[in-house]
N, C-alpha and C positions, 0 to 999 in steps of 0.2 A: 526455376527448378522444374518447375512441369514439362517446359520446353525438352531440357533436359535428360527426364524423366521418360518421354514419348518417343525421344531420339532413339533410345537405348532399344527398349519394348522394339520399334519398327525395326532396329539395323541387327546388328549382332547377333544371332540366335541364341550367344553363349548368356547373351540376358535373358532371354524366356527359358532355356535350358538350368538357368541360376549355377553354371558353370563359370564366369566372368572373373571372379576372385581366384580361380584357382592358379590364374596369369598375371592378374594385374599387378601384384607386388613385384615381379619380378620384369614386368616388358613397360612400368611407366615409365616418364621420361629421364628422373633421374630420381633414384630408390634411395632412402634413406636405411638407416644401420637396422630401424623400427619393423624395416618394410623385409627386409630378409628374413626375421624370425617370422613373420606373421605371414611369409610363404609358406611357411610349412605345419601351416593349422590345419587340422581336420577337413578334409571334404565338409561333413556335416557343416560346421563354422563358417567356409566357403558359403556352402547355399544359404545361410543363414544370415548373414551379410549382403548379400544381392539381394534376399529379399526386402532384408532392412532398407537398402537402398531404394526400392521400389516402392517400399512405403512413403518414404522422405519427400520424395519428387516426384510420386503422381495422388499421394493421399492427403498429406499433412497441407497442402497448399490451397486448401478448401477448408482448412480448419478455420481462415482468416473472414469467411462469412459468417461463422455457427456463433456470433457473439464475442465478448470482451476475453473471457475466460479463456474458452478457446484459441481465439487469438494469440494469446498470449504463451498459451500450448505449443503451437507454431513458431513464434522467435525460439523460445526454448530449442526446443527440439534439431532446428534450423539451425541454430547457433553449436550447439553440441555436435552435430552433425558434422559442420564443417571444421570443428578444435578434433573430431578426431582425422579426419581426412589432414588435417595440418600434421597431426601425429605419424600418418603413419604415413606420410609420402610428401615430397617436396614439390606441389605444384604453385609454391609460387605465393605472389602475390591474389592470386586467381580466389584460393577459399575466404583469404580475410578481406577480397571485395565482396562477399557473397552474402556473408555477417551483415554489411553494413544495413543493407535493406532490411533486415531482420529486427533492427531494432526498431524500428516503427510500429513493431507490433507490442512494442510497450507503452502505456499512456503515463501519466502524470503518477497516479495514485502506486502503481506498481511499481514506478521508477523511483519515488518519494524518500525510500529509506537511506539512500545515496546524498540527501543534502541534509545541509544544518536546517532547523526549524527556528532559529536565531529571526528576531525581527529584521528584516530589511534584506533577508537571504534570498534563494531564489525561490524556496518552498514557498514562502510568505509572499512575494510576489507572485507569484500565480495563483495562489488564495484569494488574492486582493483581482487581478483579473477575472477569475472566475466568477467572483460577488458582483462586479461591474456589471459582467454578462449576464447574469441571474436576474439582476434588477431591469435589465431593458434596456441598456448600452447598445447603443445602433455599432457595431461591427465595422472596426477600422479596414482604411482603404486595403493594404495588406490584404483583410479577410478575400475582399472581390476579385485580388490579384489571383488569389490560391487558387480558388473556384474558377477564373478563366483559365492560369493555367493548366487546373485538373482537365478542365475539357477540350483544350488541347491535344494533350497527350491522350485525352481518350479517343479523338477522332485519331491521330496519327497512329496509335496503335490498331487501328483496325486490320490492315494486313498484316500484323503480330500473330494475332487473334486467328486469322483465315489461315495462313501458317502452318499453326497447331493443332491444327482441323485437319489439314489436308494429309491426305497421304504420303507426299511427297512431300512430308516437311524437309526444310534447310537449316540448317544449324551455323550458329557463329555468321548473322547477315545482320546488313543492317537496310531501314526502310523506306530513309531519306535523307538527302544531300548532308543534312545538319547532324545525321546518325545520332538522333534525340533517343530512337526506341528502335531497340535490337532485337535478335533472337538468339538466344544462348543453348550451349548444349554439348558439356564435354564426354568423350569416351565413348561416342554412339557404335565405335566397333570398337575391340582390345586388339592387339595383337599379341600373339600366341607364342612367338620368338624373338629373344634379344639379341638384334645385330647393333653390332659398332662396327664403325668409322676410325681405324687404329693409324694419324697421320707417324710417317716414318722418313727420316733421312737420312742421308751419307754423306761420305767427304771422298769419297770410292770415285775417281774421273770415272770408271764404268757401272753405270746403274747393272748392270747384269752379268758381272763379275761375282760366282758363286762365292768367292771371299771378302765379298762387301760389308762390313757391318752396317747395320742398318738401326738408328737408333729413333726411341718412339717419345713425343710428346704427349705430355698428360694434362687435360685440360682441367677446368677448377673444379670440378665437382663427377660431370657422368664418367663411368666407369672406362677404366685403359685398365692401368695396374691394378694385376688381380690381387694384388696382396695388399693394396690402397683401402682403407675401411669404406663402406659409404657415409656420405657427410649429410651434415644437415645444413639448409641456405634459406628456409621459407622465414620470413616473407619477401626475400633476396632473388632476385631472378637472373640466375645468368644465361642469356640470351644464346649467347653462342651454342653453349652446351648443349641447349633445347633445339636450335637448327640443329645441328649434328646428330642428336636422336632422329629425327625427320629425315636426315639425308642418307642414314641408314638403311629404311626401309625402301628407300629410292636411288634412283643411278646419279650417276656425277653431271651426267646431260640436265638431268632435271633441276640439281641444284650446281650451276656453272659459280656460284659464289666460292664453293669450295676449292675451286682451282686458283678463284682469287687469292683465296685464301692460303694457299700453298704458295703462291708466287711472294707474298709479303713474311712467310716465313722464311724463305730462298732467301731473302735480303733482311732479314732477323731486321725489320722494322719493331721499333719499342712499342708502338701501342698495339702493335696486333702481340706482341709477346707481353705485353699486361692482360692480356684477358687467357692465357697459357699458366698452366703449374706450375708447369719446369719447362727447361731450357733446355735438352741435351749437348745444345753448342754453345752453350755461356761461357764467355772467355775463351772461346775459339774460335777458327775462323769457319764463315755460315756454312752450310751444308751443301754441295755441287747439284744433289739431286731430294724431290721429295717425292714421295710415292703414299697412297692411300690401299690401307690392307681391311679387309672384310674380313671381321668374326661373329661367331655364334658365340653369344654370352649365356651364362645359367649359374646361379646362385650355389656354391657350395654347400652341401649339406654337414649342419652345424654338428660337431660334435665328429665329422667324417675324416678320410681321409686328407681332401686338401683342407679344409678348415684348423684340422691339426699344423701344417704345413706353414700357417696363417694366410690359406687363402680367401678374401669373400667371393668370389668368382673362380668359376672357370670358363675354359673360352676353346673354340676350336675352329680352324681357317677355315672359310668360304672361299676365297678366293681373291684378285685384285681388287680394289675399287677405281682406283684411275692408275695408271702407268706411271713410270718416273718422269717428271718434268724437271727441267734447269730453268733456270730466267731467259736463258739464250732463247730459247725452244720457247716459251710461252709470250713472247714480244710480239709476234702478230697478233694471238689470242688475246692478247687487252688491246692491241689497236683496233681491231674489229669492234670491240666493245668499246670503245672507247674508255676505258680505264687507264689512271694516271701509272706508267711501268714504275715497278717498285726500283731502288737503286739501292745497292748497299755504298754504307757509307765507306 
């Protein structure tokens, strides 16, 4: 969380400026229905929020020294933090990893009111443990195990630690072969606009025939159809969706998977169309050409125009993102890479 925490503070300025909220609901990777209303909170609430967030993750992570109590302050807080982050956006599996370290900041006595005190439960065995140890029970092999591997991980984290010093910290690294001890750090910049990746096909033999209809896939969850609500999937990660956000903000060069990925739609392959919405060629025959269209996405304001409409988005073209491809047309492109050519059945 501190790593985190530090990312932010050095990268983004919209984090020291405590402008960062006034984006993020609407440019994370895939917004939930929670995350559209809560675009449109107050400025004030905005700054109010990134400061909050600035406490979480460069303050509250020292509370884990100041004693029991404290400590304890810290899960809390850390835990809460990340149920709302689960509320109001769909990142994933990512916050309820985040949780899990947090509960160690609970001991015995705080966690206590969760079991039976029933003889022979597990409160009563650890009664009975603890009495052992009081009396001067020499400390099972276990104990020596912990202790070595604490210091382990404390010598391996040392360039963790230099890291989060430096100025040039790196975010999301890891620090040896065995990637035992990372460095974490989501959102160290926002971005400020929502482009999609809108894939589209035809049955048109000419891709550039002004009377081509051209029709669009909708993937499970990030945003195509503007009249589609936003969904909820955390602690559900769909993969693809989240490359697609990424490939947005980047060319088709940079991610060549996506042309993969249109060549196995060419040939309406079943498992690349299971991780797809819909189908527009279901029970037809596949599509001659595909093509990738760039938009500027932005949240409807609720209660407006298009939200009457029922729309949660509106959207307005940037321009192509890759050209029409056929299968014909793309058979060198996977020989080169050596990718298996899709075939329709």
């Amino acid at each position: 969380m501190l790593g985190a925490g530090l990312i932010k503070i050095r990268g983004d300025r919209c984090w020291r400026e405590l402008t960062c909220m006034d984006y993020h609901y609407e440019t994370q990777p895939v917004p939930n229905p929670i995350a559209y209303f809560m675009h449109r909170s107050p400025w004030w609430f905005h700054q109010f929020e990134t400061l909050f967030n600035h406490f979480i993750e460069l303050v509250v992570p020292f509370f884990i020294f100041l004693g029991r109590r404290m400590c304890i302050v810290h899960g809390v807080l850390q835990i809460l933090f990340q149920v709302l982050l689960i509320i109001s956006g769909n990142l994933s599996f990512l916050n309820w990893l985040t949780i899990v370290p947090s509960i160690a900041c609970f001991d015995d006595l705080s966690l206590g009111f969760l079991f039976s005190s029933r003889r022979g439960g597990v409160k009563d065995r650890v009664v009975q443990m603890q009495a052992r140890q009081a009396a001067g029970e020499k400390p099972p092999l276990g104990y020596v195990v912990n202790i070595s591997f604490g210091l382990l991980i404390a010598y391996l984290s040392v360039p963790v630690v230099l890291n989060l010093l430096s100025s040039r910290q790196v975010m999301n690294t890891s620090f040896n072969p065995l990637r035992i001890v990372n460095t974490y750090g989501a959102f160290g910049s926002i971005t400020k606009e929502r482009t999609e990746v809108i894939l589209q096909g035809t049955s048109s033999p000419d891709p550039n025939d002004p009377a081509a209809v051209w029709e669009e896939y909708d993937f499970k969850c990030k945003p195509g159809d503007l009249k589609r609500r936003p969904c909820f999937i955390s602690p559900y990660h769909y993969r693809l969706d989240w490359l697609m956000w990424f490939a947005a903000f980047q060319t088709y060069e940079q991610n060549e998977w996506i042309i993969h990925l249109a060549g196995k739609l060419l040939a309406q392959e079943e498992e690349i169309l299971s991780l797809m919405a819909t189908n527009p060629f279901e029970g037809r025959e596949p599509p001659r050409w595909i093509r990738g269209e760039h938009f500027k996405y932005k949240f409807s304001r609720p209660g407006g125009t298009h939200a009457g409409e029922g729309k949660w988005w509106i959207r307005k073209r940037i321009g192509a993102y890759f050209p029409p491809v056929n299968l014909q047309g793309l058979k060198k492109f996977y020989e080169d890479r050596s990718w298996p050519y899709p075939v329709r059945d």
